[in-house]
N, C-alpha and C positions, 0 to 999 in steps of 0.2 A: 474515405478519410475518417478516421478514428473522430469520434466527439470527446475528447477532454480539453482541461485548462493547461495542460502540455502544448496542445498544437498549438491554440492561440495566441499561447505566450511565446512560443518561435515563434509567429509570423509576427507578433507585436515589436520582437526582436530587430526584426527585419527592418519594419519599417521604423521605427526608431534610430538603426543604422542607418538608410539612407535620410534621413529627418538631418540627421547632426552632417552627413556628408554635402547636404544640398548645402546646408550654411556656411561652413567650410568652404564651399567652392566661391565665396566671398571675399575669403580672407587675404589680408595685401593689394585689393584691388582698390583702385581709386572709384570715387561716387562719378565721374564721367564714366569709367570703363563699366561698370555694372549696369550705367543706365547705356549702353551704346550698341547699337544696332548693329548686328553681326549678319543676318540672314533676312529677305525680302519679309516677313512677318513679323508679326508686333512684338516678338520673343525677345526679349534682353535677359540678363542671367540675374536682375535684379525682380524680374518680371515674372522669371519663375519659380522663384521665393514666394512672389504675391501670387500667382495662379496655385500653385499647391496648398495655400493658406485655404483659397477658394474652394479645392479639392479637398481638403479638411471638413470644412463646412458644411458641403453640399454632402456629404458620407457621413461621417461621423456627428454633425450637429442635425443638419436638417434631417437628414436620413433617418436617425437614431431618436432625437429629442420631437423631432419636429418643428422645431424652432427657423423660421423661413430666412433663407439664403441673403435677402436682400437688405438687411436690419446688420449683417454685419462692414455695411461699407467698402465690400469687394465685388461690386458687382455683380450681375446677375445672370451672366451667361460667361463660357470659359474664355471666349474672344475677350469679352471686357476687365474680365479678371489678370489680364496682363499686361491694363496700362498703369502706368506711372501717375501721381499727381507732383509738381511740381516742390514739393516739401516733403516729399517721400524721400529718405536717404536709407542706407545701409542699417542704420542702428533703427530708424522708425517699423521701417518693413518686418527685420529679423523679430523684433519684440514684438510686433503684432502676430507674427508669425508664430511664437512659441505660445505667447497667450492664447490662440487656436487651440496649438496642441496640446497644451494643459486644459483645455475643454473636452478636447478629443477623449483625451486618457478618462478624464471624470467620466463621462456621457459610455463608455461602458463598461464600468466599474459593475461587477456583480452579472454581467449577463455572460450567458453560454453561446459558444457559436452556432449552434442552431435553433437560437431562439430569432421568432420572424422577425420581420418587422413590414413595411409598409413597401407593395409595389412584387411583392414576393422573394424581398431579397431576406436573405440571414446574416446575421451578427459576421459569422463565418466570410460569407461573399463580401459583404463591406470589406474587412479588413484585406482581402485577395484585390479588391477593385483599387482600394487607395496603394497598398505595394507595389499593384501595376503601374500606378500614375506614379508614385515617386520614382520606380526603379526606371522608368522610360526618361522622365523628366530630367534625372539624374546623369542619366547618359548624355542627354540635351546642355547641361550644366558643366557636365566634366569638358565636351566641346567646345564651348562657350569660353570657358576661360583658359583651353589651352590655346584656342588662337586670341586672345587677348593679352598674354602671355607671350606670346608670337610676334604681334603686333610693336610689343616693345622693345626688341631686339634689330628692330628696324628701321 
């Protein structure tokens, strides 16, 4: 894989696309249907808003800055990162959410993809690790509110 500021900025691409798709699979839903339990696991389509938030952090903040995963109020392992708090709505989560990802963007402003970082990952591998989790999660999400969607027709 070629080292320029070309590739990273297609995969920055990337995950940017699915960023704005995950929030989008939001839209029109009621704050019951996003918090509502579709599948025997802690996963609500609200909850995978806040677990990718978590996945933000854990890659791009802590990964990158070093700044420890648990000072941001999601949790500290990916199980936990996808419960709800009671005052948690559509508009709290998403805005928490994007405050992430304008962290994200700063925290690697000026580095190259194959500059290290901690544990032996590169700049490079971050950004491939977090695309995997949105582009997975995403698929989880698009599911998620098409049978929610479903659900209403019934």
């Amino acid at each position: 894989m070629p080292t320029t500021t070309g590739e990273l900025d297609a995969v920055t691409a990337l995950i940017d696309d699915h960023r704005q798709r995950l929030v989008a699979s939001l839209d029109g839903l009621t704050e019951e249907e996003v918090r509502r339990r579709l599948v025997p696991s802690r996963t609500t389509l609200l909850g995978l808003v806040r677990h990718l938030a978590f996945v933000e952090v854990v890659y791009f903040h802590e990964g990158i800055t070093g700044t420890p995963r648990a000072g941001y109020g999601l949790g500290t392992t990916p199980h936990a990162s996808f419960g709800l708090a009671a005052t948690d709505t559509v508009a709290s989560v998403v805005a928490r959410y994007r405050e992430i990802v304008e962290g994200s963007r700063r925290n690697v402003v000026g580095l190259s993809p194959d500059d290290g970082l901690d544990r032996g990952r590169t700049v490079r591998g971050v950004h491939l690790q977090v695309l995997r989790e949105l582009a997975q999660h995403q698929g989880h999400a698009d599911i998620l509110r098409e049978q929610l969607l479903a659900a209403r027709d019934q």
